[in-house]
C-alpha positions as CSV (number, residue, x, y, z in Angstrom):
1,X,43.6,-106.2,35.7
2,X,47.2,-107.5,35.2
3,X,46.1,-110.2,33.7
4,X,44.0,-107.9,31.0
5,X,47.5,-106.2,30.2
6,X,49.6,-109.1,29.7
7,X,46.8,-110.6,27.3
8,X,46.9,-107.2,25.3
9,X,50.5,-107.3,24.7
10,X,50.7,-111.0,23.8
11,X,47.9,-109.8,21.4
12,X,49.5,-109.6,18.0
13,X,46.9,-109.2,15.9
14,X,47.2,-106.3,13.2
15,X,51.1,-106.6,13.4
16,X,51.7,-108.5,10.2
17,X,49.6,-105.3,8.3
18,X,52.1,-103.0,9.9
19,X,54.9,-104.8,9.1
20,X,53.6,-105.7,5.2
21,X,52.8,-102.2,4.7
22,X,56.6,-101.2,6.2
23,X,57.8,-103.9,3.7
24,X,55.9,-102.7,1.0
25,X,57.1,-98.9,1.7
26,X,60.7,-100.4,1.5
27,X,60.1,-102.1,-1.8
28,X,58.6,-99.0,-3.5
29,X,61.3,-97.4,-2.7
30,X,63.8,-100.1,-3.9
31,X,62.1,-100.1,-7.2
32,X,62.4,-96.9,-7.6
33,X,66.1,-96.7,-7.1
34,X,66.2,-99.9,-9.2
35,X,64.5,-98.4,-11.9
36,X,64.9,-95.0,-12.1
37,X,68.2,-95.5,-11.9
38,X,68.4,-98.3,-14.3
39,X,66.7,-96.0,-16.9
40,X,68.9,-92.9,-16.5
41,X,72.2,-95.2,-16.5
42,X,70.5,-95.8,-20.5
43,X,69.9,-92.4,-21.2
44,X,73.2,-91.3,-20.4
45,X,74.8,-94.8,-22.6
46,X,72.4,-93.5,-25.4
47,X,73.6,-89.7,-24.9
48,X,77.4,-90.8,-24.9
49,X,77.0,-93.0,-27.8
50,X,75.0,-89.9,-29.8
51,X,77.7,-87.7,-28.9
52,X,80.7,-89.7,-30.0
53,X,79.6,-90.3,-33.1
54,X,78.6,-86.5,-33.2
55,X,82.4,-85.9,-32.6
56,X,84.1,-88.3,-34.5
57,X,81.9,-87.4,-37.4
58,X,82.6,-83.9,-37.1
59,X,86.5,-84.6,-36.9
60,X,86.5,-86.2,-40.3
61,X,86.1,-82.8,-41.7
62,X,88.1,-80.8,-39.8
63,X,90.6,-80.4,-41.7
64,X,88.1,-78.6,-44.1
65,X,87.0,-75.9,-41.7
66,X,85.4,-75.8,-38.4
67,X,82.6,-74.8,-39.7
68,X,81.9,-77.9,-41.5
69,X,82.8,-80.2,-38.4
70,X,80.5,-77.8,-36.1
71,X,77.7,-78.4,-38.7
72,X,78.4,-82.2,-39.7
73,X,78.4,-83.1,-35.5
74,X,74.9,-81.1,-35.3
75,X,73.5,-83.1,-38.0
76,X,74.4,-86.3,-36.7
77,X,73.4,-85.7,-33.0
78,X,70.5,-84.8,-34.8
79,X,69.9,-88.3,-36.2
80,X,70.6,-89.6,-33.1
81,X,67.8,-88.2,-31.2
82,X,69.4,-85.4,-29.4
83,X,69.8,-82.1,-31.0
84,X,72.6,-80.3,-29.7
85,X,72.8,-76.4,-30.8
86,X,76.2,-74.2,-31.7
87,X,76.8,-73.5,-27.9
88,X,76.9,-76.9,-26.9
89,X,80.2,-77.4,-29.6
90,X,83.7,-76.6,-29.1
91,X,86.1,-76.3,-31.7
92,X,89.8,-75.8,-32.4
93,X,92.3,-76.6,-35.3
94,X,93.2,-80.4,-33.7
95,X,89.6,-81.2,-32.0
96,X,85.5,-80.7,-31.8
97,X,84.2,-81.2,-28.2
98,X,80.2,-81.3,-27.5
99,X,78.8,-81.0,-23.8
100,X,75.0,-81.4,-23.5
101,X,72.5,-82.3,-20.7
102,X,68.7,-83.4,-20.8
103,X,66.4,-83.9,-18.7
104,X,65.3,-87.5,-18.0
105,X,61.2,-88.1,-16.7
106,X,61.6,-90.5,-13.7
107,X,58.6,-93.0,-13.2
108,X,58.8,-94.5,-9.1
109,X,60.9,-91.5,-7.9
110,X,57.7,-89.6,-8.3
111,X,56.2,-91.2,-5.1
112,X,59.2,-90.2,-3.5
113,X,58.6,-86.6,-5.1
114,X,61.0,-86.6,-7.5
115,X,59.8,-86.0,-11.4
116,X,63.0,-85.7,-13.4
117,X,67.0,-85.8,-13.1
118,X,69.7,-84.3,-15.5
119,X,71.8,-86.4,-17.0
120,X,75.0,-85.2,-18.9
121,X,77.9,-86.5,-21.4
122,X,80.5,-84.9,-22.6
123,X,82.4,-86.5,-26.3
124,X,85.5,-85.4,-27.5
125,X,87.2,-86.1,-30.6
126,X,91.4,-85.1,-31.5
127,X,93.0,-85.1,-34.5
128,X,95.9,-87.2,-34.8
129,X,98.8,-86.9,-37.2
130,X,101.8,-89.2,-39.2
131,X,100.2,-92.2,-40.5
132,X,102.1,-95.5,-39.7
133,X,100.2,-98.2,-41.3
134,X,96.6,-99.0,-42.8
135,X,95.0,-99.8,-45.8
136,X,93.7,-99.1,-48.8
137,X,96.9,-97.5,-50.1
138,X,97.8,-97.8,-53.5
139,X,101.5,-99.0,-53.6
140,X,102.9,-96.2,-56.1
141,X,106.1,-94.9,-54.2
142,X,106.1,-90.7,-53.9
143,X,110.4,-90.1,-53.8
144,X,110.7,-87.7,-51.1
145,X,112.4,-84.7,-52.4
146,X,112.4,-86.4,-55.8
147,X,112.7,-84.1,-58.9
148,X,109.5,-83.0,-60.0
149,X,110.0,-81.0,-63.0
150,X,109.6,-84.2,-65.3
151,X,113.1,-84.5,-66.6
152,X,116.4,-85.2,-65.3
153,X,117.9,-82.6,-64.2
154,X,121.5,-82.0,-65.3
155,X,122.2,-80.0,-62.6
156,X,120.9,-80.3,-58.7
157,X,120.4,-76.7,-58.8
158,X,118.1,-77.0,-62.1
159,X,115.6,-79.7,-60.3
160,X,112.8,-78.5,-58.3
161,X,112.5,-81.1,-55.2
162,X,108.8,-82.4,-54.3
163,X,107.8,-81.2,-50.6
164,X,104.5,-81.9,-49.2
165,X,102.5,-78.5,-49.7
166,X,98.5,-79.0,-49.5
167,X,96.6,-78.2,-52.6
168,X,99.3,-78.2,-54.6
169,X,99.3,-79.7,-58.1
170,X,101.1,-83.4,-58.9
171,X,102.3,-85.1,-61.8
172,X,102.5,-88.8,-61.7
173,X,105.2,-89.4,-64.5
174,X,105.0,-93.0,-66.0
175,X,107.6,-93.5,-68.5
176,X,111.4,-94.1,-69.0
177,X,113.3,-90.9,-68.0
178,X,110.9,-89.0,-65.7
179,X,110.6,-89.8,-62.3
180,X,112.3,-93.7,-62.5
181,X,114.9,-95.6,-61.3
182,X,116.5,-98.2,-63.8
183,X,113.4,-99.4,-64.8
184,X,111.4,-98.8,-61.5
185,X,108.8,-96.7,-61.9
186,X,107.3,-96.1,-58.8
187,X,105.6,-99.7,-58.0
188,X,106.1,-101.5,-54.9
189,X,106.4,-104.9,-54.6
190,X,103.6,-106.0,-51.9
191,X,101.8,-109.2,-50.9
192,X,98.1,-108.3,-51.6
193,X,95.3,-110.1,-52.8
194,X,94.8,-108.8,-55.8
195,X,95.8,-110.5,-59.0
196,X,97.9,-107.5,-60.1
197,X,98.9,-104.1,-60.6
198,X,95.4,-103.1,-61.4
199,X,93.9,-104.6,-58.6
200,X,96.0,-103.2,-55.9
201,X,95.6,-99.6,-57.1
202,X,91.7,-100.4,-57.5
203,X,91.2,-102.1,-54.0
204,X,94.6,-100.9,-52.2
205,X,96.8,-103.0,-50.3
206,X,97.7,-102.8,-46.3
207,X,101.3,-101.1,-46.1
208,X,103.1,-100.2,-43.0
209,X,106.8,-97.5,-42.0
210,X,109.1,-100.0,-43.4
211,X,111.4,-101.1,-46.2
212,X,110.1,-102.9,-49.2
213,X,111.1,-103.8,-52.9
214,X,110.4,-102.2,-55.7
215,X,108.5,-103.7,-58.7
216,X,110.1,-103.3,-61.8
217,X,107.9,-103.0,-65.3
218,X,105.6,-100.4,-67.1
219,X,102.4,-102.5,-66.9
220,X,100.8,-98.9,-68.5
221,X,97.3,-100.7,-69.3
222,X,97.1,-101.6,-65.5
223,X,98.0,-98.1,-63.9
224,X,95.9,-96.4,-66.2
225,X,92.8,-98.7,-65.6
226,X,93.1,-98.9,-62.3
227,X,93.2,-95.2,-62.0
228,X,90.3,-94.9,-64.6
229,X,88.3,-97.4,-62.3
230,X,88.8,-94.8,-59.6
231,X,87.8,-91.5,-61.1
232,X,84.9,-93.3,-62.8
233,X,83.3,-94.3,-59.0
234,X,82.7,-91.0,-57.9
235,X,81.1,-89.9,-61.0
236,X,77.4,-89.6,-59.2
237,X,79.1,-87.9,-55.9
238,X,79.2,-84.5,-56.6
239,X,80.7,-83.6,-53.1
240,X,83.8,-86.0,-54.6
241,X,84.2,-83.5,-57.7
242,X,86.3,-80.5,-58.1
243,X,85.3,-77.3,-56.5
244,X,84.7,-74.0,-59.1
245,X,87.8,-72.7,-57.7
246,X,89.9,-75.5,-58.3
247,X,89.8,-77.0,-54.3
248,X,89.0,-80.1,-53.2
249,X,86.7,-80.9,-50.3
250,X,86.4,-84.7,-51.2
251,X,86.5,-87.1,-47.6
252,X,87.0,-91.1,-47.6
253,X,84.0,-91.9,-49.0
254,X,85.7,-90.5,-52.6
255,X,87.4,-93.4,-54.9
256,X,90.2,-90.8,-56.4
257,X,91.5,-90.0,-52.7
258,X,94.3,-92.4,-52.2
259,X,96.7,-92.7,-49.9
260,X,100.2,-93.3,-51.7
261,X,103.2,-94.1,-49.5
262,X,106.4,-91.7,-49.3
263,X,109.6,-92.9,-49.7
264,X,112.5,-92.2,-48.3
265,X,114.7,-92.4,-52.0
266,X,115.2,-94.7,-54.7
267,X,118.5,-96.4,-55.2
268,X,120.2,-96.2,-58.9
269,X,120.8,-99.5,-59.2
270,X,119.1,-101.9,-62.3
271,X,116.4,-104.0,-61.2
272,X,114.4,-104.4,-58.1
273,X,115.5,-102.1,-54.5
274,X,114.9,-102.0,-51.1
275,X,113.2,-98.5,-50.3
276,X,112.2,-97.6,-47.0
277,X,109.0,-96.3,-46.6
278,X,108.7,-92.9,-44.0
279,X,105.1,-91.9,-44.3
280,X,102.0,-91.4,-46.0
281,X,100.1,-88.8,-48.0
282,X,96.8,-88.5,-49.4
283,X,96.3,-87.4,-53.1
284,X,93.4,-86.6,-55.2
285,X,93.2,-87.8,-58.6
286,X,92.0,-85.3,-61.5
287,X,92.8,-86.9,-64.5
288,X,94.5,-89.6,-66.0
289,X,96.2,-88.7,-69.6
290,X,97.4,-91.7,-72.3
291,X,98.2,-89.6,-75.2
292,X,101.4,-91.8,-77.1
293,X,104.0,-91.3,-74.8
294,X,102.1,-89.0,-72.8
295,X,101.5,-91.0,-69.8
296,X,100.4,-89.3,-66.4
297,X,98.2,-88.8,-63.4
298,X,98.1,-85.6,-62.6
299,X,95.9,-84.4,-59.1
300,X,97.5,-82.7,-55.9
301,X,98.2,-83.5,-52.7
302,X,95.3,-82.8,-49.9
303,X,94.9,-82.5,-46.7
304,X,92.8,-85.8,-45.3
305,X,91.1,-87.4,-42.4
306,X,91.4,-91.3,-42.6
307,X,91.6,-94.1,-40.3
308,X,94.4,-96.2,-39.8
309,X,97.5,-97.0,-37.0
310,X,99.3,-93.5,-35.9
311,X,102.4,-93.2,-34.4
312,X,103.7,-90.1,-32.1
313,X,106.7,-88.3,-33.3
314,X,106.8,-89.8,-37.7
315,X,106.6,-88.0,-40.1
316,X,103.3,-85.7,-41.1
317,X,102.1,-85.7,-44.6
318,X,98.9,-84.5,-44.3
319,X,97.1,-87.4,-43.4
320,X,95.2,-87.4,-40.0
321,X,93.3,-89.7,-38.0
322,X,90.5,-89.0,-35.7
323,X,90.4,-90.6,-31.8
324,X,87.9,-90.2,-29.0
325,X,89.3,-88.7,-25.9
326,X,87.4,-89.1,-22.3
């Protein structure tokens, strides 16, 4: 009899089924953590990515109205294979903030009982403010609190003083008397790749807060061309064109938005200057006018979303930049 029991428990037949079936229990569930949680960890990457761009689209218009960031951020969440609806978007004068969660079908979790999980992302975007350096900026010097009434003044009390005031009209005076120093007229002398005046207000140069010399000379046939070239670009984008009311709603995809730098003040002295330059502003270009010794730009001064290096504390000129905050 006790020789029966010790042959049934040195009897180990069926124990390698037990224990590949216990094995095979623990790899199930393995590959369902593996898995499952492999594909959510890439439904929330894809959400986050949908949703920054969401944001960050949105911020570029902003500055327009909240309206238009809430609807541009719905559109491109949109495209991006998550709709998100108005409730899901926050919105404030300096920021557009979208929180959304879906619903992600698990595949191995099922065994486990398990048919979904929620996975959730939250994007926000801020506006930033006082450009310090970037590109595409067309190397025509605004003076700040230069006269702007087109003529010398012979009084200070008789010159009205340019401010930066959104909206508000701009002439661009290019000829002896109005709005130049001793032959400057506004140009700055940069390193750039272009092959002249023309050039750098067609393609823009990179300019940073700093001082610089002035470029002395009319060079009329470049400005105007250069400006011309602009204006002509946008002639098939009507969102780049003039409202009926005289606003502007243009964003950087628009040719006759350039950014111009502000300077501090031009020196009288004859010849080239060092001028220091404090900030940037964006201006819209309506027309350009060559009638004799009529000579002009004329636009205004906007409100714009761009990208770019921005420093804390410059000075604000209207330009903003747009940056992702966790």
């Amino acid at each position: 009899m006790m020789r029966k029991r010790k042959a049934i428990v040195r009897d180990q037949d069926g124990v390698a089924m037990i224990l590949v079936a216990l094995c095979l229990f623990i790899f199930v569930g393995f590959t369902a953590i593996v898995v499952d949680a492999g594909g959510l960890y890439f439904e929330k990457s894809r959400l986050q990515k949908a949703l920054d761009a969401a944001v960050l689209g949105g911020a570029q218009v902003l500055t327009i109205s909240e309206a238009k960031a809430e609807e541009v951020a719905v559109e491109l969440a949109t495209k991006n294979d998550f709709p998100v609806s108005l409730d899901e978007v926050e919105t404030g004068s300096t920021f557009i903030q979208i929180h959304k969660t879906v619903n992600k079908d698990l595949t191995f979790a099922r065994v486990l009982g398990f048919n979904d999980a929620a996975v959730a992302a939250t994007a926000r975007a801020e506006i930033m403010n006082s450009l310090d350096s970037g590109d595409d900026i067309v190397p025509i010097g605004i003076e700040q609190g230069a006269c702007i009434e087109g003529e010398e003044a012979e009084e200070e009390e008789d010159c009205e003083r340019w401010e930066y005031v959104a909206g508000e009209s701009y002439t661009m005076h290019f000829q002896p008397g109005k709005n130049s120093v001793k032959g400057n007229f506004g140009f700055l002398d940069v390193e750039s790749n272009g092959k002249n005046l023309r050039d750098d207000i067609e393609n823009g140069v990179t300019l940073h807060t700093d001082e610089v010399l002035t470029k002395t000379g009319f060079s009329w046939g470049q400005v105007s061309k250069g400006f011309d070239d602009r204006v002509k670009a946008d002639k098939d984008k009507d969102h780049c064109q003039p409202n009926e009311d005289g606003s502007v709603t243009a964003d950087n995809s628009c040719s006759r938005v350039i950014t111009v730098p502000i300077i501090e003040t031009y020196e009288e002295v004859e010849g080239k200057s060092t001028v220091k330059i404090i900030g940037f502003a964006a201006f819209y270009v309506e027309k350009v006018i060559d009638d004799g010794n009529d000579r002009r730009i004329i636009g205004k001064f906007i409100d714009f979303v761009r990208g770019g290096e921005f420093a804390e504390g410059g000075k604000d000129f209207g330009i903003s930049g747009v940056k992702l905050v966790n």
